[in-house]
C-alpha positions, 0 to 999 in steps of 0.5 A, spaced: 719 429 413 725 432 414 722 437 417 720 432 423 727 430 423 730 436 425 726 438 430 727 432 432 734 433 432 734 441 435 730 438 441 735 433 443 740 437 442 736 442 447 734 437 451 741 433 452 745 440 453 740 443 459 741 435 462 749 436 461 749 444 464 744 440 470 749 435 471 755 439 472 751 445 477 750 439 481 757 437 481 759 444 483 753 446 488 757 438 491 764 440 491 762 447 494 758 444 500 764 439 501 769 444 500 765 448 506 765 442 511 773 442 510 773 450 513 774 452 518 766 454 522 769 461 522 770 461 515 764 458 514 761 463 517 765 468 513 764 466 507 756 464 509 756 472 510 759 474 504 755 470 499 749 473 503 752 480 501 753 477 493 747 475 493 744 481 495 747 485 490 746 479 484 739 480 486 738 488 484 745 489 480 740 486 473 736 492 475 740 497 473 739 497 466 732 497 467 733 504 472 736 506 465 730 505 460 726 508 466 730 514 468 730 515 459 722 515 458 722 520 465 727 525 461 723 524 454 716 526 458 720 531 461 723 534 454 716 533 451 712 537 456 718 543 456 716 543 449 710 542 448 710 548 455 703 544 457 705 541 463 706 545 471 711 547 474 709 541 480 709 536 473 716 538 472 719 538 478 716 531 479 719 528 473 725 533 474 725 529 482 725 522 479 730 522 474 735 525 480 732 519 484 735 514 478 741 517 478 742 517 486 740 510 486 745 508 480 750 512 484 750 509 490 751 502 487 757 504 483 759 507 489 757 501 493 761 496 488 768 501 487 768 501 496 767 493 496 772 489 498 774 481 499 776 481 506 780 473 504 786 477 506 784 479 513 785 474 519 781 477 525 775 474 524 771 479 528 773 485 524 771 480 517 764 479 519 764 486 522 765 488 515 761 484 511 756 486 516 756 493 514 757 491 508 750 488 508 747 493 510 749 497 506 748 493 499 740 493 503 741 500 502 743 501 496 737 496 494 732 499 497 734 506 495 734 503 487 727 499 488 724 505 490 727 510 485 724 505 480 716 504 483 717 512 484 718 512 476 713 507 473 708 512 477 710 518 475 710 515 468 704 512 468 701 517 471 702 522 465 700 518 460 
């Protein structure tokens, strides 16, 4: 019985935290889209193009850990196969050539997020949306770039096994 009464108890809870966390994100999406119609179009705009941009890059940023896993289990095939010296040279090379596509993919995202720059500062709205266009673009890059480096790891490292 007590038993039943915890659970009870923990799905209430549950229950009751995930209706009051749905509440408050309902609460802000309404305050953010009623702050938005007191803006200016052109700083709708804006800001529309700076959350395209986030959103991009909050859409791959989570992927960074998994270049991570994939670049190590690439450097321990890689140590394994100079070890064990059963490998070719072109198995070498492609392990080699992965793991420096992770790195260059991990690079460019650093370098991405050290070059990126809130323009809320800027008054000129056509040099604003310039530079998060660009911005865009290059965010889409750097995405393309990580998911590629990625596809070309589980490949290489299901192809090995």
């Amino acid at each position: 019985m007590k038993k039943l009464i915890y659970i009870v108890f923990v799905y209430a809870t549950i229950g009751t935290i995930t209706i009051s966390c749905g509440d408050s994100k309902k609460k802000e999406t309404e305050e953010i889209t009623i702050e938005d119609k007191e803006l200016p179009a052109e700083e709708r705009a804006e800001k529309a193009l700076y959350d395209e941009v986030m959103a991009i890059h909050d859409d791959v940023m989570p992927q960074m850990d998994n270049m991570m896993k994939l670049k190590g289990e690439l450097q321990v095939k890689l140590d394994m196969a100079r070890e064990k010296e059963e490998a070719t040279e072109e198995t070498l090379r492609a392990l080699e050539a992965g793991i420096k596509k992770l790195e260059e993919a991990d690079e460019a995202m650093m370098q991405w997020m050290r070059d990126f720059e809130g323009q809320d500062n800027v008054e000129d709205h056509e040099q604003v949306m310039n530079y998060y266009t660009t911005q865009k673009a290059e965010i889409e890059k750097v995405r393309k770039m990580m998911l590629s480096a990625m596809k070309n790891a589980r490949h290489q490292l299901q192809s090995i096994e």
